[in-house]
N, C-alpha and C positions, 0 to 999 in steps of 0.2 A: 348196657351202655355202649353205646357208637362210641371210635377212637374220634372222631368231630367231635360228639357230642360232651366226650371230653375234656378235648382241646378249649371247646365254649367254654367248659364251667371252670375250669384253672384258670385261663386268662381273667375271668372276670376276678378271682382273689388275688390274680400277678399284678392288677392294676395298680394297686396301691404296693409304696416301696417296703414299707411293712413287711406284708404280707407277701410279697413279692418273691424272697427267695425260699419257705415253707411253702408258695404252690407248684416252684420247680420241684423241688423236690419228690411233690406228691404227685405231680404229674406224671414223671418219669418211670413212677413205682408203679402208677396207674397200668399208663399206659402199655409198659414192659410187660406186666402183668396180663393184660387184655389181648396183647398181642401172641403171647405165649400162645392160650390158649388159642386162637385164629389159627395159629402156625398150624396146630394137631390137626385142622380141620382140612387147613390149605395144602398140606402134603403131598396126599393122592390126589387130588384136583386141577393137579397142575400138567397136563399130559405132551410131551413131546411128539411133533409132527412132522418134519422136515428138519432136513441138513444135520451136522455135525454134534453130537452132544458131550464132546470132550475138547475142551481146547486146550493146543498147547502155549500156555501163558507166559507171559513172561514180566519182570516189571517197567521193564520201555515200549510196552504194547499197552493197548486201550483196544476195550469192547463196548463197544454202546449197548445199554439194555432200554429199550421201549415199551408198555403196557400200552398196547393198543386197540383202539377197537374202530369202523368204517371211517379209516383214514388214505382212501383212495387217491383223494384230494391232493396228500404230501408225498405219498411214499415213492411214488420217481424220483423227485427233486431233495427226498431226505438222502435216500438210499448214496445216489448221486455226491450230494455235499460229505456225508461222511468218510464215504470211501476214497476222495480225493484230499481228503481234511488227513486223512495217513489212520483210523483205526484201523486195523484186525480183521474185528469179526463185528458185525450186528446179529444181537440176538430179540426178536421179538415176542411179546406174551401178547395172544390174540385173547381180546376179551367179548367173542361174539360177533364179530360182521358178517356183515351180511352182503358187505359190494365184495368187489373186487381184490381189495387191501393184501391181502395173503396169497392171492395171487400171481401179483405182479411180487412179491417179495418172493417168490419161490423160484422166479427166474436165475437170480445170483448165489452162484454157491458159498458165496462167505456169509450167508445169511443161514439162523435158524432158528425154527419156527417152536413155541410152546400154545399151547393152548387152555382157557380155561372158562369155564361159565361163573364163576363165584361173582356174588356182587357186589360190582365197582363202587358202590357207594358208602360199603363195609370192608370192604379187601383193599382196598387202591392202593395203599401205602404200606401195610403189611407185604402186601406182590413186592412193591418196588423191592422193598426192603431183601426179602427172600433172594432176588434178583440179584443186589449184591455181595449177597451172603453163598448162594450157589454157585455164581459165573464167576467171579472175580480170580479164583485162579492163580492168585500170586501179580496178578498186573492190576493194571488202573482201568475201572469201570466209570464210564460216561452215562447216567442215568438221564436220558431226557425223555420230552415228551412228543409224540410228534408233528407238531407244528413248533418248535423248538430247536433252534439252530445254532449251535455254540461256536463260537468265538474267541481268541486270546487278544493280548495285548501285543502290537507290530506283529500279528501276524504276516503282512507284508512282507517281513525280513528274515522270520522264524520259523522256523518248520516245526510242524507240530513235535516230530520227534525231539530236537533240540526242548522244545519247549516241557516235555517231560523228565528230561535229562537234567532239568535244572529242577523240577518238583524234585528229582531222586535226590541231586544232590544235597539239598539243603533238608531233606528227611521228611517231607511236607506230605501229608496222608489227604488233606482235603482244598475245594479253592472253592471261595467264594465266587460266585456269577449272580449278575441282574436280569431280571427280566427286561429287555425293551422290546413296547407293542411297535412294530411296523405297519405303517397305513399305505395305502393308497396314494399313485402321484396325482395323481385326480381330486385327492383330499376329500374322499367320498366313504363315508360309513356304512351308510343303510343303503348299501345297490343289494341285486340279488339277481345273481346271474347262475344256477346252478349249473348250466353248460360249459362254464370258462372256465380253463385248467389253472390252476394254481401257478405260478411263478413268483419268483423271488424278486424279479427284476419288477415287477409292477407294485411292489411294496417296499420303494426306497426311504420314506418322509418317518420323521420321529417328533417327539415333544419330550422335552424334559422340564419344564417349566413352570410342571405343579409335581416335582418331583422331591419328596420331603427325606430328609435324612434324621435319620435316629442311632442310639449307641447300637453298636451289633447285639451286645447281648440282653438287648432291652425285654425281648419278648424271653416267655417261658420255654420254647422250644430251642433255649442253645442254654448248653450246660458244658461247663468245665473243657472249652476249646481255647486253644491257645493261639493266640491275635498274634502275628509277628508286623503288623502294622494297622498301628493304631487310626490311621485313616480312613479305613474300612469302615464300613457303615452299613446299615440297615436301611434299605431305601422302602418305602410305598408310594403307592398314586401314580404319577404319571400322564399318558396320554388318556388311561380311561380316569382320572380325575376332572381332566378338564372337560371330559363330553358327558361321562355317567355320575360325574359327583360320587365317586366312590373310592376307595382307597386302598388298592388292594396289597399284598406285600408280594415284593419286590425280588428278594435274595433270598438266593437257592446256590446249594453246593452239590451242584451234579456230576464233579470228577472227584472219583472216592480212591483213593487207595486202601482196600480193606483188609487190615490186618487183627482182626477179631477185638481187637480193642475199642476202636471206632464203634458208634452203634449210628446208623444213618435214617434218617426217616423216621422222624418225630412231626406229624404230620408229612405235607407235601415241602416243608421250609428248613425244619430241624434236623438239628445233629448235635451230636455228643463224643466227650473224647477224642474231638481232633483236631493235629497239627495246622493250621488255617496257613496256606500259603501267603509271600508279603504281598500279591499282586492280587489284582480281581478281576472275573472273564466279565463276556453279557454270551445270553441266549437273545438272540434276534428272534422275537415270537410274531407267529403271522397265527394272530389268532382274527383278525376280521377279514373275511376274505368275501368275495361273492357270496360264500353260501352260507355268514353269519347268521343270516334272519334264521334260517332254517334249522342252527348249531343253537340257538337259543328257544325254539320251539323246544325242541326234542329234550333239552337240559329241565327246562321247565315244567315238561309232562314226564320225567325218570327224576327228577328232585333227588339227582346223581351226585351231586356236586356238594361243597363246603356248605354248610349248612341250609342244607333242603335250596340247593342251586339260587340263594339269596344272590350272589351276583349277577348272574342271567337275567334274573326277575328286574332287578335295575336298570339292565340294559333293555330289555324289555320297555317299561315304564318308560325311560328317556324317546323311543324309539314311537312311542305313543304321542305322547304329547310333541313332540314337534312335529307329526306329522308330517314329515318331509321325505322325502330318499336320499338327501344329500346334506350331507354336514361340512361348513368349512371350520378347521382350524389356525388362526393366524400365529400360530408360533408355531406349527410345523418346521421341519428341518431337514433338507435331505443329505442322506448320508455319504460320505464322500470316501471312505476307511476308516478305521476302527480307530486311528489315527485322532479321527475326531470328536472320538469319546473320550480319549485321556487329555488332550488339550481342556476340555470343557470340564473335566474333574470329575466325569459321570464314573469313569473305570481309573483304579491306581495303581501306581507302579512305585518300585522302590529304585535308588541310586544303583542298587544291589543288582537287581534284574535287567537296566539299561547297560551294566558292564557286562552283563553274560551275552547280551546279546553283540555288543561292541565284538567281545571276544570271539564268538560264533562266526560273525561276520568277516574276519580278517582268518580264521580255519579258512574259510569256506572260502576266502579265493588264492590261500596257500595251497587248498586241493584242486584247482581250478587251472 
């Protein structure tokens, strides 16, 4: 059994509330189980290529971990965003490219390279997981993916390090974050320019407006985490609800503090045993970009992805029948700061974390 395939068969016993907390349950056993065994496999499979393979860690430091594979596309503009965002280190797991990708990441020596061939459509999550189970180090690992760009709450005001300094103080091992699809200001889906370089700045426009909220712990993959605000939600859908009719989930907790206790990466969405900070990030995901058409081929002929690449296959479908190259959406939104996700309720903050940052701010021109 696939760790997907049995993600599928639990949710379908978690649906009903019944039965609902017997498929956690068995889930977990499952899946802990399945994974054990993966791990023996994935061991030796995982080989180091480049850069540094001991960091010295610390717990006011953050390492991004990425599973990557022919991400040519981002990796300037990742590499870039991170290392001005204030982590550490990037450490990347090459899963087979074939461009350029590992290349251009060998340029910067705060990067280092692992390598491996297992396949992504059986390992994906087991890696990550390994990821933070190996690098973590005693500090806080950023697991994203890369076309995934993370973001906090007033950033504007808050330096990422402050911003950890108050995960430490309040003992917080995990943070919830959303996925938001950024589009095109051109409000264009189906172009296809494989020649044009990726930027951030041509992907300013959002939708939130087919964005459905549910309890956090509603699905089977979050077990025994502690909410310190109860505002927090489980989002799905989004911008590709309103173009693909489809609904995908939303929340992801990609800054982990792993202290053996935490188990991360129950699927791509899940976690267990952890402190849930009171606020919540977003990952700005530039996953349509000029060369979607082509990121949808390939997903659909490797049937790589969540259950035999059934999302792709949608996009696909939708991409068929209107027959067009250009989709408008009239609830688009452009983004103006992050600013403009907590006014709208999309990300939440507590009284608790608007004084820390009040506090920070008034340091910061006592040093000044």
């Amino acid at each position: 059994m696939l760790l997907d395939e049995c993600a599928i068969f639990f949710n379908k016993i978690g649906k009903n509330r019944f039965t609902r907390p017997l498929a956690k349950t068995m889930y977990y056993f499952t899946y802990d189980f399945l994974a054990f065994f993966y791990k023996l496999k994935m061991k030796h499979q995982i080989k180091h290529i480049h850069g540094i393979t001991r960091l010295d860690s610390a717990s006011d430091k953050v390492i991004v971990c990425c599973l990557v594979r022919n991400g040519q596309e981002y990796i300037e503009s990742f590499m870039a965003y991170y290392f001005q965002l204030g982590v550490e280190h990037i450490i990347f797991i090459d899963n087979g490219s074939t461009d350029h990708t590992m290349d251009i990441a060998k340029t910067d020596k705060r990067v280092s390279i692992y390598q491996t061939n297992l396949t992504f459509k059986v390992y994906k999550n087991i890696i990550r997981r390994y990821m933070v189970e190996q690098f973590s180090n005693g500090g806080w690992t950023l697991c994203v993916d890369i076309d995934e760009f993370y973001d906090f709450p007033n950033s504007n005001k808050l330096s990422f390090t402050s911003f950890i300094s108050y995960l430490n103080k309040n003992s917080y091992t995990a943070v919830a974050a959303y996925l938001l699809d950024m589009v095109s200001n051109e409000k264009k889906i189906f172009t296809s320019n494989l020649d044009h370089s990726f930027n951030r700045s041509d992907y300013e426009y959002y939708d939130l407006s087919q964005i459905q909220a549910e309890k956090y712990d509603k699905h089977i993959t979050m077990i025994n985490n502690k909410i310190n605000n109860k505002a927090i939600k489980s989002y799905k859908g989004g911008v590709r609800k309103t173009i693909f009719d489809i609904k995908p989930k939303l929340l992801k907790h990609p800054l982990i503090y792993y202290n053996k206790i935490l188990k991360p990466f129950y699927g791509s969405h899940g976690i267990r045993n952890a402190n849930i900070a009171d606020i919540s990030c977003v990952l700005y995901h530039y996953k349509f970009t000029e060369k979607f058409i082509e990121k949808i081929d390939k997903a659909i002929e490797e049937e790589n992805y969540y259950c035999n690449s059934k999302e792709y296959k949608a996009y696909k479908k939708t991409y068929l029948e209107l027959k067009l190259h250009s989709h408008t959406n009239n609830h688009l939104e452009k983004l103006i700061s992050i600013d403009d996700l907590i006014s709208k309720g999309f990300l939440q903050v507590t009284n608790n974390y608007k004084n820390w940052i009040k506090r920070e701010e008034i340091k910061n021109k006592e040093t000044t």
